[in-house]
C-alpha positions as CSV (number, residue, x, y, z in Angstrom):
1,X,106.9,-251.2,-67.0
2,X,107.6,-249.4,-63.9
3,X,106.2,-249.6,-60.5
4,X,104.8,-247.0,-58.7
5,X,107.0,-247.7,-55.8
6,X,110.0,-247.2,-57.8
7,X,108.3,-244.2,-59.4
8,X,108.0,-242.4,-56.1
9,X,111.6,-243.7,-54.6
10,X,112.8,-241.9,-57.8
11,X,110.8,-239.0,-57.4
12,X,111.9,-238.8,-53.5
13,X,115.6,-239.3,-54.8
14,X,115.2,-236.4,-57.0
15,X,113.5,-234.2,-54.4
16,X,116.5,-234.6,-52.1
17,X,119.2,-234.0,-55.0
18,X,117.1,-230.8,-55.6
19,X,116.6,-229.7,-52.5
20,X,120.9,-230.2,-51.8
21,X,121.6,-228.3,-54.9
22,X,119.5,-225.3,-53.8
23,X,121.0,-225.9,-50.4
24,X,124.5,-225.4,-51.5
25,X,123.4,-222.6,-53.8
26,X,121.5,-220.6,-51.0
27,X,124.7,-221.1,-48.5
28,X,126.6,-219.4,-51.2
29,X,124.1,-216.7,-51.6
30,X,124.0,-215.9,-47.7
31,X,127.9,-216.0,-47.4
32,X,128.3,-213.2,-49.9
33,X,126.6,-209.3,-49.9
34,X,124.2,-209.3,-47.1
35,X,123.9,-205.6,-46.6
36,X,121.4,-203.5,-43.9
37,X,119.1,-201.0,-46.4
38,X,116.7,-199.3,-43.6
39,X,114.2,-199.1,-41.1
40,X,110.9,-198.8,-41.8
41,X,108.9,-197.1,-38.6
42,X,106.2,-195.9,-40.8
43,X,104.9,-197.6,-44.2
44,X,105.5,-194.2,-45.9
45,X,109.2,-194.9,-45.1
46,X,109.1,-198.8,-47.1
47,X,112.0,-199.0,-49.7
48,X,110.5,-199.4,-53.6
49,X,109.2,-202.7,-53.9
50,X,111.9,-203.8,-56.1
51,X,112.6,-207.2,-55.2
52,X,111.9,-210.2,-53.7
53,X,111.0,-210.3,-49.7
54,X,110.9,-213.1,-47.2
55,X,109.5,-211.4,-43.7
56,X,110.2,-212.8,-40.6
57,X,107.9,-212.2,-37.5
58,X,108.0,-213.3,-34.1
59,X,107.6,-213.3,-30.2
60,X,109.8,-210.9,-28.6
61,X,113.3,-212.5,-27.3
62,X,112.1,-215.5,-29.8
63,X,115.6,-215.3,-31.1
64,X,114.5,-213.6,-34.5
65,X,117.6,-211.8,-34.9
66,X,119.7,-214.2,-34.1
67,X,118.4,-216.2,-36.7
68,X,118.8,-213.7,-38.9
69,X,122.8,-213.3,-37.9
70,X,123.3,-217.2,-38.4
71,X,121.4,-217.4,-42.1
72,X,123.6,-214.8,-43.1
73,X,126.7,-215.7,-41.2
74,X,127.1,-212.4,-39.3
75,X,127.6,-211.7,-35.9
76,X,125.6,-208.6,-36.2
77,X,123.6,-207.7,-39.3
78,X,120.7,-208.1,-37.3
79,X,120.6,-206.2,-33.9
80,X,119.9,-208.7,-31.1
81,X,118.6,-206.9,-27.4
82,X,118.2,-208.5,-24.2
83,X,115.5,-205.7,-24.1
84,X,112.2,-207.5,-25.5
85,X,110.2,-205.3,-28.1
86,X,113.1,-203.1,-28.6
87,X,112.7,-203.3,-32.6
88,X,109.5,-201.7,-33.6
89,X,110.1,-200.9,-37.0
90,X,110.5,-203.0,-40.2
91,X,114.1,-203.8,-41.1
92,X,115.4,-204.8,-44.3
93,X,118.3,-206.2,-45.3
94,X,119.5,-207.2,-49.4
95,X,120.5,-210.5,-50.0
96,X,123.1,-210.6,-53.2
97,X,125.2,-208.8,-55.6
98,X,123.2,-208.1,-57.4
99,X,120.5,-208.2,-55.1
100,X,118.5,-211.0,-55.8
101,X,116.2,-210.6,-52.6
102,X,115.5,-208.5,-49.1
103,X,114.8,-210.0,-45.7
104,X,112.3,-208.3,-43.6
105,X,113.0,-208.5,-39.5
106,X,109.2,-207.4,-38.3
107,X,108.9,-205.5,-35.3
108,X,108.5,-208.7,-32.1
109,X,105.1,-208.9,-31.3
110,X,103.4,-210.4,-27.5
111,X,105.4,-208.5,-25.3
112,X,103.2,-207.8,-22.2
113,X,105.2,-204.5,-21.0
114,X,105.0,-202.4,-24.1
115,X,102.4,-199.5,-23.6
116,X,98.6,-200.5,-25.3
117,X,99.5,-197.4,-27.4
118,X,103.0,-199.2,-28.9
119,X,101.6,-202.5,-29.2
120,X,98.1,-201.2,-31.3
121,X,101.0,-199.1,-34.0
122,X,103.1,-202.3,-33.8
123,X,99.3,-204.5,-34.8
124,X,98.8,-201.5,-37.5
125,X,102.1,-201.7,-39.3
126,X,102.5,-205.2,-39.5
127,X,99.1,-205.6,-40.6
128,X,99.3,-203.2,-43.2
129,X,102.8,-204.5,-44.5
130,X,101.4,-207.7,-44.9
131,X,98.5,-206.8,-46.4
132,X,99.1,-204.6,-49.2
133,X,103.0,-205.8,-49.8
134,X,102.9,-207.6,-53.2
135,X,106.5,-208.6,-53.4
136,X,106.1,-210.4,-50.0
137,X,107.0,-214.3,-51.2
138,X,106.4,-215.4,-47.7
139,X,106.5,-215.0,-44.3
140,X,108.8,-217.1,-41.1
141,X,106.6,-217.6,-38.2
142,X,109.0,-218.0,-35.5
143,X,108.3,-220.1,-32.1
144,X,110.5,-220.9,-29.5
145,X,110.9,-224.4,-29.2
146,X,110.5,-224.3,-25.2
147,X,107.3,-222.8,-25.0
148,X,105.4,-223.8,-28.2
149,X,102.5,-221.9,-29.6
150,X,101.1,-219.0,-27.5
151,X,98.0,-217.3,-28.3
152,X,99.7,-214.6,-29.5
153,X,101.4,-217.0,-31.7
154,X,98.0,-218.0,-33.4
155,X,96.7,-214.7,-33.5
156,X,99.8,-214.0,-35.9
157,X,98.9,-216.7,-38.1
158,X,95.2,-215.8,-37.9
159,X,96.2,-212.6,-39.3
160,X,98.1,-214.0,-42.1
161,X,95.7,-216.5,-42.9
162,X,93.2,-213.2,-43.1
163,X,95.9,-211.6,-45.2
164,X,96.3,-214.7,-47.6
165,X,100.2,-214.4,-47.1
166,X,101.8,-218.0,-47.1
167,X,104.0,-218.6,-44.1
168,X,106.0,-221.3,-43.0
169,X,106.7,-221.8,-38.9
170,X,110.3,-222.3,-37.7
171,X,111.0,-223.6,-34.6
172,X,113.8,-221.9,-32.8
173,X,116.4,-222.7,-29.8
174,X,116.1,-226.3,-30.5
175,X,119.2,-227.2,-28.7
176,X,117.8,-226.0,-25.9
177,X,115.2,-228.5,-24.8
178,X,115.4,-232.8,-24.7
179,X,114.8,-234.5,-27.9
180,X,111.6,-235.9,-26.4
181,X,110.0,-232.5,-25.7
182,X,111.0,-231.0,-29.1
183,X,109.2,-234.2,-30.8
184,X,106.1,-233.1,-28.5
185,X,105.9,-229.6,-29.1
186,X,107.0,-230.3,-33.3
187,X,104.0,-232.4,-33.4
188,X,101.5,-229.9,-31.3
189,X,102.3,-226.9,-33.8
190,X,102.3,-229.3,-36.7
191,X,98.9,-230.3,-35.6
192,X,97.9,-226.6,-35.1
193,X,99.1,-225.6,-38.4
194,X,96.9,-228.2,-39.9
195,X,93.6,-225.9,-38.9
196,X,95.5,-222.5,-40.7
197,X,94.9,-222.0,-44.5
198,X,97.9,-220.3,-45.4
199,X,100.5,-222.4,-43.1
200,X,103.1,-224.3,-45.4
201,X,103.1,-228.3,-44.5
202,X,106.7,-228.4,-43.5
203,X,107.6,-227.4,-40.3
204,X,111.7,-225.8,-39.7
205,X,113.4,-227.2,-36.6
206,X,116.6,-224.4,-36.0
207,X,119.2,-223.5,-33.2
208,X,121.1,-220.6,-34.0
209,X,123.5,-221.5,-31.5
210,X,124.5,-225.4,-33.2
211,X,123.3,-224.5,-36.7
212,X,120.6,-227.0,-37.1
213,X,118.3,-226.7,-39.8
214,X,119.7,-223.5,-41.3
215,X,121.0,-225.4,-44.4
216,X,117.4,-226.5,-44.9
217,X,116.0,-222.6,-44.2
218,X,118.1,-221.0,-46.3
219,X,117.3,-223.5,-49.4
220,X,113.2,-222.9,-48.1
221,X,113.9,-219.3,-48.8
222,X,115.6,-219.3,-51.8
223,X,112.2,-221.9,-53.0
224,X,110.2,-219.3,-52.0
225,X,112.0,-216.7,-53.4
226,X,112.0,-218.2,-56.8
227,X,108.2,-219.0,-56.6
């Protein structure tokens, strides 16, 4: 008969083969056709809802785009600006050939110099997308690893939670800061994310700039992709 603890070491052991295999199989994805469709300043302007998306939304100057450029390899797929709250439309970009999936790069959000008027279309687009999108698999909360969660951070989850649309948070810039600070502020979102229904469990830990934890974010992607 067998144990329960060898049970669960098997089921661990199979989890992590799983999880490799889908690994190498998204880094294969993301290396091929990774193509820019459109921007979206307007919902009347959203491409067909055709195929899989996987949004991701974020602070201004959190590094969203250059996230985006190291998933997929590029130096420039996504536009990066050392302008925050330059991007206020919806960007989408096919993953595949043939597609098998679409990225969405959101329009930054929390950046105190944009006019009221800006921020409240931003607010209205977003909330709408996430709303009423029903190929939306999930969305990337992204928070930079050297300041943690703001309140604009948790408003943004708030509103997914309201929306029912699953996210997962990703910290970025992780080189950036000690090991003994990341540990902190991984444990304070982790903790924060606890009180949010629609938060995945599993936090991301990323640095575009070393290439940590994109292996791991790519194969999250494809999960959710496939779900």
């Amino acid at each position: 008969m067998v144990s329960a603890g060898i049970r669960a070491e098997f089921s661990m052991d199979q989890h992590e083969d799983d999880t490799a295999a889908l690994a190498q199989e998204a880094r294969k994805l993301f290396s091929g056709r990774v193509d820019f469709l459109l921007s979206a300043p307007q919902l009347k302007f959203l491409p067909e809802p055709e195929f899989p998306e996987i949004a991701f939304a974020g602070r201004s100057n959190v590094g969203k785009s250059s996230l985006i450029n190291a998933l997929t390899g590029r130096k420039a797929i996504a536009r990066t600006s050392v302008t925050p709250g330059r991007t206020q439309e919806l960007n989408f970009f096919e993953i595949g050939d043939p597609t098998q999936f679409r990225l969405v790069d959101m329009p930054g959000y929390g950046f105190a110099k944009a006019p009221l008027k800006v921020v409240e279309n931003w607010k209205k687009l977003v909330r709408t997308f996430l709303r009423g999108r029903a190929v939306l698999k999930r969305t990337m909360v992204l928070v930079d690893s050297r300041h943690g969660l703001k309140p604009v951070d948790i408003e943004m989850m708030t509103m997914l939670d309201e929306a029912a649309v699953g996210y997962r948070i990703v910290l970025t810039k992780a080189d950036k800061i000690k090991a003994s600070a990341l540990e902190e502020v991984r444990a304070r979102t982790a903790a924060e994310a606890k009180k949010h229904p629609a938060a995945y469990p599993e936090l991301h830990v990323t640095s575009s700039e070393k290439g940590m934890g994109l292996d791991e974010l790519r194969a999250a992607v494809l999960r959710d992709v496939r779900t």
